[in-house]
KELUMDO-601913 format. One record per residue (C-alpha): residue number from 1; residue in one letter; y, z, x. Coordinates in nm, 2 decimals. Each point is the difference from the previous one (the first is absolute). Layout:
<nodes>
@i = NUM	aa = A	py = Y	pz = Z	px = X
...
</nodes>
This chain:
<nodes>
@i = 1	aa = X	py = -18.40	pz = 10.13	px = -17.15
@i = 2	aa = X	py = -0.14	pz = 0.23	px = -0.24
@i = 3	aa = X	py = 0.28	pz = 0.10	px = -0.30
@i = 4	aa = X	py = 0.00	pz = 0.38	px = -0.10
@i = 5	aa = X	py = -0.11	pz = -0.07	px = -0.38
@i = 6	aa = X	py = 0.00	pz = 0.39	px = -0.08
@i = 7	aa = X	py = 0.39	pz = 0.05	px = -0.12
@i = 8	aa = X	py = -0.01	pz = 0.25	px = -0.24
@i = 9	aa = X	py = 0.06	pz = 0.40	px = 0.09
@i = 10	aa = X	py = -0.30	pz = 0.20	px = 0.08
@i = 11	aa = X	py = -0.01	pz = 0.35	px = -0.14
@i = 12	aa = X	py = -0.18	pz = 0.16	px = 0.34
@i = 13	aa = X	py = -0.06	pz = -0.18	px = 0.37
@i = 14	aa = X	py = -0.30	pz = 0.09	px = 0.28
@i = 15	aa = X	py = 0.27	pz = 0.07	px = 0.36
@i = 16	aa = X	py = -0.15	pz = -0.31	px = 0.15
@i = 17	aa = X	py = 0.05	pz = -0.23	px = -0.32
@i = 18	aa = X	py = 0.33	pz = 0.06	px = -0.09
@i = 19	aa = X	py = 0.07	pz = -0.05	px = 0.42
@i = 20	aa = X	py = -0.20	pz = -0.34	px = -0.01
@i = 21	aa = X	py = 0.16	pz = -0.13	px = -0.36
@i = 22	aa = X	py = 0.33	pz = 0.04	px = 0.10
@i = 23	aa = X	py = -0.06	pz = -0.17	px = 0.37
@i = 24	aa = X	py = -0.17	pz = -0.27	px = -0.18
@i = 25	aa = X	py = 0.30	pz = -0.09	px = -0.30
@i = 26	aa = X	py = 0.22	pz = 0.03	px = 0.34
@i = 27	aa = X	py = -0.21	pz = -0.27	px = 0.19
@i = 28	aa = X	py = -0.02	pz = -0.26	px = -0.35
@i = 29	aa = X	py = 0.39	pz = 0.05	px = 0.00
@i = 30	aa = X	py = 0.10	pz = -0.05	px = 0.35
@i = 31	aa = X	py = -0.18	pz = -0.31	px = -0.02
@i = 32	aa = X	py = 0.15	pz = -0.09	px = -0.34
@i = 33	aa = X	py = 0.36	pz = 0.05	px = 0.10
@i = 34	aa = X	py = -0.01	pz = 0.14	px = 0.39
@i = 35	aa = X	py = 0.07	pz = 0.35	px = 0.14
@i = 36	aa = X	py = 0.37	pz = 0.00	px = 0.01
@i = 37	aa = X	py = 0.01	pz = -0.03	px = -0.42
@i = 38	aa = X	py = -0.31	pz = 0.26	px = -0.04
@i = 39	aa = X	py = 0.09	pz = 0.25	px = -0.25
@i = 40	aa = X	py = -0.22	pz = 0.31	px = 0.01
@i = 41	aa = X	py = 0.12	pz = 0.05	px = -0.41
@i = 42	aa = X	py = -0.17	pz = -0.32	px = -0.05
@i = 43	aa = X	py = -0.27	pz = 0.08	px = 0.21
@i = 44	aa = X	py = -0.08	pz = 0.29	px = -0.17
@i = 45	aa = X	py = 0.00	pz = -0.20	px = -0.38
@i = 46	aa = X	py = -0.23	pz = -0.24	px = 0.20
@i = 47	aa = X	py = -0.20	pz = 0.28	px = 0.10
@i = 48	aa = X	py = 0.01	pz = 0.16	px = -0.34
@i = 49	aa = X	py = 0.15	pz = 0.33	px = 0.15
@i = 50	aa = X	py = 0.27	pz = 0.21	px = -0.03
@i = 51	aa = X	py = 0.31	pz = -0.05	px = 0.22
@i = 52	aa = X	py = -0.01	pz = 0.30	px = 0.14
@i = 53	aa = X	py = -0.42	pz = -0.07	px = 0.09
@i = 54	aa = X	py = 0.13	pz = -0.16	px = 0.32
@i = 55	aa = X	py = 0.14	pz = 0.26	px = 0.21
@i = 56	aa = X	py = -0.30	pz = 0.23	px = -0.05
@i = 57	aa = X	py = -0.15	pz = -0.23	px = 0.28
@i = 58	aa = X	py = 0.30	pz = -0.20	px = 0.14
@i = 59	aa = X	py = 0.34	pz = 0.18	px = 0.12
@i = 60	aa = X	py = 0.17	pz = -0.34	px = -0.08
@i = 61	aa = X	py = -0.03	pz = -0.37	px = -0.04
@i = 62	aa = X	py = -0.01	pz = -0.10	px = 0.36
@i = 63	aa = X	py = -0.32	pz = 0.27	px = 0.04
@i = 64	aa = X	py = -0.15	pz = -0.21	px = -0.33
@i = 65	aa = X	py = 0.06	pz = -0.31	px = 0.19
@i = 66	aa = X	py = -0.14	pz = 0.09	px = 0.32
@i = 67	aa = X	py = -0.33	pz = 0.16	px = -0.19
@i = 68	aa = X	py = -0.01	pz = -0.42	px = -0.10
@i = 69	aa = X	py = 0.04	pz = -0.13	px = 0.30
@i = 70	aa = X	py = -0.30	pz = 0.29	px = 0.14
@i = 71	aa = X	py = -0.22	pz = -0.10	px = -0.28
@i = 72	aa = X	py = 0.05	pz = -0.42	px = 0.09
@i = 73	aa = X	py = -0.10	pz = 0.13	px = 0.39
@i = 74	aa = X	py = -0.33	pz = 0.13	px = -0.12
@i = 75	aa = X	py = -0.04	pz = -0.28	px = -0.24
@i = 76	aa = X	py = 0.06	pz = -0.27	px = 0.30
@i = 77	aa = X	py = -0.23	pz = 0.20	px = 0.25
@i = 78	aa = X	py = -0.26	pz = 0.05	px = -0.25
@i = 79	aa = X	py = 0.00	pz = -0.39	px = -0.11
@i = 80	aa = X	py = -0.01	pz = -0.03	px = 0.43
@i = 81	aa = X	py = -0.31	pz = 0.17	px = 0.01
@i = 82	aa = X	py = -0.19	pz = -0.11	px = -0.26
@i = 83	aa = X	py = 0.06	pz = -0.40	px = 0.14
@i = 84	aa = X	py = -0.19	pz = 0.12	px = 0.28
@i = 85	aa = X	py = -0.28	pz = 0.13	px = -0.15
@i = 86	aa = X	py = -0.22	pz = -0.33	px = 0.01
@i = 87	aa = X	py = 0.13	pz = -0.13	px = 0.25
@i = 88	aa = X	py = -0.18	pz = -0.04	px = 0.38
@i = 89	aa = X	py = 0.11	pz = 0.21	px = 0.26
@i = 90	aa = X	py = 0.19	pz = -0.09	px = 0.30
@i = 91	aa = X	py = 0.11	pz = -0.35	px = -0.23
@i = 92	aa = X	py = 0.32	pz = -0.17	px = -0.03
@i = 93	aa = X	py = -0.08	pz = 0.02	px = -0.37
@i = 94	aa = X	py = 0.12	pz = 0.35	px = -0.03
@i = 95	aa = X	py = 0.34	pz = -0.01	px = 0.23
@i = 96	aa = X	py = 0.07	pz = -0.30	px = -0.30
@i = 97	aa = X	py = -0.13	pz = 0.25	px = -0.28
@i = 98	aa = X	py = 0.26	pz = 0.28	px = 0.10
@i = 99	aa = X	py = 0.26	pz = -0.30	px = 0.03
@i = 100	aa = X	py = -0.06	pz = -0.14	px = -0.35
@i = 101	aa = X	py = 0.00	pz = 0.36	px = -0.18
@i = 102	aa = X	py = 0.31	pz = 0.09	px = 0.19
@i = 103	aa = X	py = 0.18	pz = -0.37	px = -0.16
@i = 104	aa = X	py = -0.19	pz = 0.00	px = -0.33
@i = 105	aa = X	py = 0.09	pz = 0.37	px = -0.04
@i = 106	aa = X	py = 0.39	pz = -0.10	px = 0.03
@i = 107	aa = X	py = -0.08	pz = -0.29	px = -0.23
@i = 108	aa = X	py = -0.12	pz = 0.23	px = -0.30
@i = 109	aa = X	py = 0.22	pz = 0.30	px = 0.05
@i = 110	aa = X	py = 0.31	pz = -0.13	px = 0.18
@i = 111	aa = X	py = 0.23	pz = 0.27	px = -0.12
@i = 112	aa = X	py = -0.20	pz = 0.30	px = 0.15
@i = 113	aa = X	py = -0.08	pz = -0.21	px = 0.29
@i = 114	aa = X	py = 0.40	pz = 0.03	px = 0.05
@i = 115	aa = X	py = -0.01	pz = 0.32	px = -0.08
@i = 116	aa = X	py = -0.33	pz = 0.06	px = 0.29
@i = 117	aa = X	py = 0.29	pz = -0.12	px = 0.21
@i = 118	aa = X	py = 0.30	pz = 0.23	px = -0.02
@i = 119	aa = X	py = 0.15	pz = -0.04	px = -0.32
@i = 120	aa = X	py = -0.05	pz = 0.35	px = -0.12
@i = 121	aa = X	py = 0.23	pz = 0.20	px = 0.17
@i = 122	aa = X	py = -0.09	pz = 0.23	px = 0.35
@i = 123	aa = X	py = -0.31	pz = -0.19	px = 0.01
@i = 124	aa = X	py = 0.01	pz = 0.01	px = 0.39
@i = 125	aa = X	py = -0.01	pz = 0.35	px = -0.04
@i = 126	aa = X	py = -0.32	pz = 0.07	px = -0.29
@i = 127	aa = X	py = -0.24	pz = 0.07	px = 0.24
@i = 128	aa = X	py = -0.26	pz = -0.05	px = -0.28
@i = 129	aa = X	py = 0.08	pz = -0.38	px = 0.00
@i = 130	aa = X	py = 0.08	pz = -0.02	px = 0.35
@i = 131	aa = X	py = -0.38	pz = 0.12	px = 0.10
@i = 132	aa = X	py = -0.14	pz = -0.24	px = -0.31
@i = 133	aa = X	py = 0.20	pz = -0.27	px = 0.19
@i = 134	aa = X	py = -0.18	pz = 0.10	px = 0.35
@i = 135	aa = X	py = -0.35	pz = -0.03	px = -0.19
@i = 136	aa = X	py = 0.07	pz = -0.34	px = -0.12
@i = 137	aa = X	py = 0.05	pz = -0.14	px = 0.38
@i = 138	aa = X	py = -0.23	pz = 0.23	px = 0.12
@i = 139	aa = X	py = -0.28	pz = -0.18	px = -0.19
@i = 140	aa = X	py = 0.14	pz = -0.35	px = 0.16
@i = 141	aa = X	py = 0.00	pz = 0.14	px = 0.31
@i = 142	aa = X	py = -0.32	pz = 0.13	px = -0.05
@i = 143	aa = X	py = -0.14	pz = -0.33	px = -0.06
@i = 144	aa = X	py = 0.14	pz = -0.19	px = 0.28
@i = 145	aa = X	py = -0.14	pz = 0.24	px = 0.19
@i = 146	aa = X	py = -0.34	pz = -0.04	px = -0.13
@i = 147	aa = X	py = 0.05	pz = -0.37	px = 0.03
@i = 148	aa = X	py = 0.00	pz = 0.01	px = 0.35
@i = 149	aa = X	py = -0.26	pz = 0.24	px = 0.01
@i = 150	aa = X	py = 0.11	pz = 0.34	px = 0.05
@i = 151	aa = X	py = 0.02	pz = 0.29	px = -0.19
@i = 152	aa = X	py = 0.35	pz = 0.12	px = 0.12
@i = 153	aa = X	py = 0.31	pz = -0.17	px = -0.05
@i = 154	aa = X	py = 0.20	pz = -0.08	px = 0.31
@i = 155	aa = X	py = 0.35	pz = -0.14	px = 0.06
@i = 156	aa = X	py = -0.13	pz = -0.35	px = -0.01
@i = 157	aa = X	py = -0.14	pz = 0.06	px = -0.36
@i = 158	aa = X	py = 0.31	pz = 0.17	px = -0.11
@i = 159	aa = X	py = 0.20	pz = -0.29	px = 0.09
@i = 160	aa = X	py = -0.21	pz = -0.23	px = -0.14
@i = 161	aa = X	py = -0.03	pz = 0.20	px = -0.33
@i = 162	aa = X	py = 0.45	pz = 0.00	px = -0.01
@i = 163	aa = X	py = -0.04	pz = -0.40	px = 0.02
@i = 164	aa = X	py = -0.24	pz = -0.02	px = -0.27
@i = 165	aa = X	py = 0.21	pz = 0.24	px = -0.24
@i = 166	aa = X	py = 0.33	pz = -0.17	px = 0.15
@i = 167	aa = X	py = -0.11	pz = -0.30	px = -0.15
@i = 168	aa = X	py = -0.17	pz = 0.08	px = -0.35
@i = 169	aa = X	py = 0.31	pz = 0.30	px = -0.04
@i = 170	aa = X	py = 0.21	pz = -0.29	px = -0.01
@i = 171	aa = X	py = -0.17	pz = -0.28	px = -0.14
@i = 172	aa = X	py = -0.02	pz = 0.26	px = -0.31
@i = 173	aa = X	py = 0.38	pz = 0.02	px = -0.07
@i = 174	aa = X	py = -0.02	pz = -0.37	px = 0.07
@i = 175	aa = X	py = -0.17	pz = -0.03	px = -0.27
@i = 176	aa = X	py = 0.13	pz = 0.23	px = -0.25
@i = 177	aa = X	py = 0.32	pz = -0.12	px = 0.08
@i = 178	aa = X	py = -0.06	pz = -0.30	px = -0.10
@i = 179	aa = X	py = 0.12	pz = -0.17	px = 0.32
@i = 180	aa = X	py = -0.34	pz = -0.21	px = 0.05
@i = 181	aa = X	py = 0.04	pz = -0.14	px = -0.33
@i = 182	aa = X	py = 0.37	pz = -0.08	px = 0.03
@i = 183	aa = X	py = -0.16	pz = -0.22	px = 0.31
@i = 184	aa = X	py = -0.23	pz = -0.18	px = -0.17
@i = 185	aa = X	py = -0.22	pz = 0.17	px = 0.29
@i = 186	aa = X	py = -0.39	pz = -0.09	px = -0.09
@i = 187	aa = X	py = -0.19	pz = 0.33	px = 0.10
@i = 188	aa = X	py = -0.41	pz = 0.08	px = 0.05
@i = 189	aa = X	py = -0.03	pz = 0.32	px = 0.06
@i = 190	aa = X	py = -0.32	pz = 0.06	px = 0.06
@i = 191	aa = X	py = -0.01	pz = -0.30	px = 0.25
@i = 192	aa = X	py = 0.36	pz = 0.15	px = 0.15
@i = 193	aa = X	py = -0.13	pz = 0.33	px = 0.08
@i = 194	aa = X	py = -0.32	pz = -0.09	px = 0.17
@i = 195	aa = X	py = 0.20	pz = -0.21	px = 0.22
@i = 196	aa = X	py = 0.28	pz = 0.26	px = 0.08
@i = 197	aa = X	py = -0.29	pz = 0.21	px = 0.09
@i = 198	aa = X	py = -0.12	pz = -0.19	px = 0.22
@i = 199	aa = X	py = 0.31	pz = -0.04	px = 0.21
@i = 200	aa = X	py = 0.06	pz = 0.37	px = 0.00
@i = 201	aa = X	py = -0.39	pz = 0.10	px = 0.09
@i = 202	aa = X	py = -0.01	pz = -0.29	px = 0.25
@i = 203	aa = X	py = 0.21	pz = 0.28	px = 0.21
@i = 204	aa = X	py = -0.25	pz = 0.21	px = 0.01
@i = 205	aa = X	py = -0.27	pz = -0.01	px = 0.27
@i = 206	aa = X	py = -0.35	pz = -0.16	px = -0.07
@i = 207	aa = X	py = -0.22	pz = 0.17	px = -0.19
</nodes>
């Protein structure tokens, strides 16, 4: 991940800049030394800004923290939809796509992908993240949908859509925690999605 260079003050901030430096010196420490030992002082020296700049935008830390984990939810999705650009419609190539963002996501940002996950306090009830959330499995519903050749997403596509994120939800903190290596596990991703995909899909009727 990118590392804030910019660390000395700034004499004057745009709203949105000051709003986006400080949300990205939050993200480079989280992942440096993990939400629960996030100072917002030394978020701020990262950020080159007072620190009193923060709560012109944040009430508190946990509302810092869950801007983060908001900003990692439109990262992921955007990542999502830009694997599916090239690819074929109605293809098993692009259930795998969304699967390998979703684990290659974790991969690079593991700390905000915690923090996606309920780490930032009253995240069940920010209903910001809670509806970014929805558009992320709305998308893979979406697509299982069109994979068996319909526009609108039925109960048999929505189950199939909770297997696939089931699995790559927690292959992802598999992997970040390090519990595949501890195995000695060999992993191909590429060649383990496409066949997990195929399982689930095979559920669905012919298309």
């Amino acid at each position: 991940m990118k590392k804030p260079t910019d660390t000395a003050p700034r004499d004057s901030y745009h709203h949105g800049d000051l709003r986006a430096q400080l949300i990205e010196a939050t993200r480079f420490l989280i992942e440096e030394k993990g939400p629960d030992h996030l100072s917002v002082s030394e978020a701020c020296r990262r950020a080159g800004v007072s620190t009193a700049a923060p709560y012109k935008h944040f009430k508190d830390k946990d509302e810092l923290l869950r801007a983060v984990a908001f900003e990692g939810m439109q990262r992921q999705y955007a990542q999502m939809i830009d694997a599916l650009a090239p690819l074929p419609e109605r293809s098993l190539a692009r259930i795998s796509a969304l699967g390998r963002v979703y684990v290659t996501f974790a991969q690079t940002e593991p700390a905000v992908f915690r923090l996606m996950f309920g780490l930032s306090k009253d995240h069940d009830t920010d209903d910001a993240l809670v509806e970014k959330g929805e558009d992320t499995f709305s998308l893979v519903k979406g697509e299982v949908a069109a994979y068996r050749g319909s526009a609108l997403v039925e109960e048999i596509d929505e189950r199939c859509a909770f297997q696939l994120w089931s699995f790559v939800h927690g292959l992802s903190f598999l992997l970040i925690d390090g519990k595949l290596a501890q195995m000695e596990l060999p992993l191909d991703l590429d060649a383990m999605l496409d066949d997990i995909g195929r399982r689930v899909l095979a559920e669905l009727p012919a298309h």
